[in-house]
C-alpha positions in Angstrom: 96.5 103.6 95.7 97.9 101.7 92.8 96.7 99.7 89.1 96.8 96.4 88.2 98.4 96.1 84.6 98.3 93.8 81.8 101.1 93.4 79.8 101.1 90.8 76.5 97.3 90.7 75.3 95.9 90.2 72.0 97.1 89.9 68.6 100.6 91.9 68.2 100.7 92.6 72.3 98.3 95.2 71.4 96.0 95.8 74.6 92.0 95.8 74.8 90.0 96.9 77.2 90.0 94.4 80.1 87.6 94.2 82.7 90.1 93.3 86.2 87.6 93.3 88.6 87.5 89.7 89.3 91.6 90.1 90.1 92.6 91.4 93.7 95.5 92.6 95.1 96.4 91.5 98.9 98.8 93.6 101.3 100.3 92.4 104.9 103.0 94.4 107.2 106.7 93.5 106.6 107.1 90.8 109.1 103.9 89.8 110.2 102.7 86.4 109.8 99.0 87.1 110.1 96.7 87.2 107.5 96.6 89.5 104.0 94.1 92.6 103.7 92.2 91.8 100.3 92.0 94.4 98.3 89.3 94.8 95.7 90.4 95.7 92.0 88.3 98.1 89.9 87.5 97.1 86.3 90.1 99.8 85.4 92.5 97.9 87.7 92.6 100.8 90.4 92.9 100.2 93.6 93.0 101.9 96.9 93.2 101.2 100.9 94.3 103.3 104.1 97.6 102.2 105.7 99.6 103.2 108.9 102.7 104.2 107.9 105.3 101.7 108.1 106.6 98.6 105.7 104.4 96.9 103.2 104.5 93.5 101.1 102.3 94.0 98.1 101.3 90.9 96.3 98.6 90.2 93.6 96.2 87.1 94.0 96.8 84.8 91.7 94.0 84.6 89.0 93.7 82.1 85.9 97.0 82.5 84.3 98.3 85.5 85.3 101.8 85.6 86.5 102.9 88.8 88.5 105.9 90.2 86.7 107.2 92.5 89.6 105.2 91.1 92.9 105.4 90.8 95.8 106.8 93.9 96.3 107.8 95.4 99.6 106.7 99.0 99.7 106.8 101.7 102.5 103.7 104.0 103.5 104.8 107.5 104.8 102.6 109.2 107.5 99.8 111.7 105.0 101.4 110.7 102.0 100.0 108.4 99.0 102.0 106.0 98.2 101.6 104.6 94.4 102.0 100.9 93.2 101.8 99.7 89.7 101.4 95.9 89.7 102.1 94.4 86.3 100.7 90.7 85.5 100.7 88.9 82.2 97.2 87.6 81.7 98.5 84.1 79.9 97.3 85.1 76.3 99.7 85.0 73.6 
């Protein structure tokens, strides 16, 4: 479960409501070299999947402009836990 978030929009850095459903955010195992799970983003920027627990690179897809500020990330998924990522990207509008 996590949120996409957009940092430095509109006039003063002040932020409007942003639709981010056409971003999504892809995860893979640490160490695997097969292909990333696609993850759909809510307009809100929410998004969720189910994981086995183990080690997790967390990467948005680029999209436009934006530029991840903190991704990839490498998180790790406990067994019957939730495990919370904030992605921060700056959407290329100054």
């Amino acid at each position: 479960m996590g949120e996409v978030l957009a940092v430095d929009v509109g006039p003063g850095n002040a932020t409007p409501r942003i639709d981010m459903s056409a971003r999504k955010v892809r995860v893979r195992k640490v160490g695997s070299h097969g292909g990333w799970k696609r993850l759909p983003v809510q307009g809100d920027g929410s998004f969720e999947t189910k994981l086995q627990p183990g080690q997790y690179v967390v990467d948005h897809e680029p999209y436009g402009l934006d530029v991840g500020i903190n991704t990839p990330t490498t998180i790790a998924v406990a067994p019957m836990e939730t495990t919370r990522v904030y992605i921060t990207v700056s959407l290329g509008i100054k």
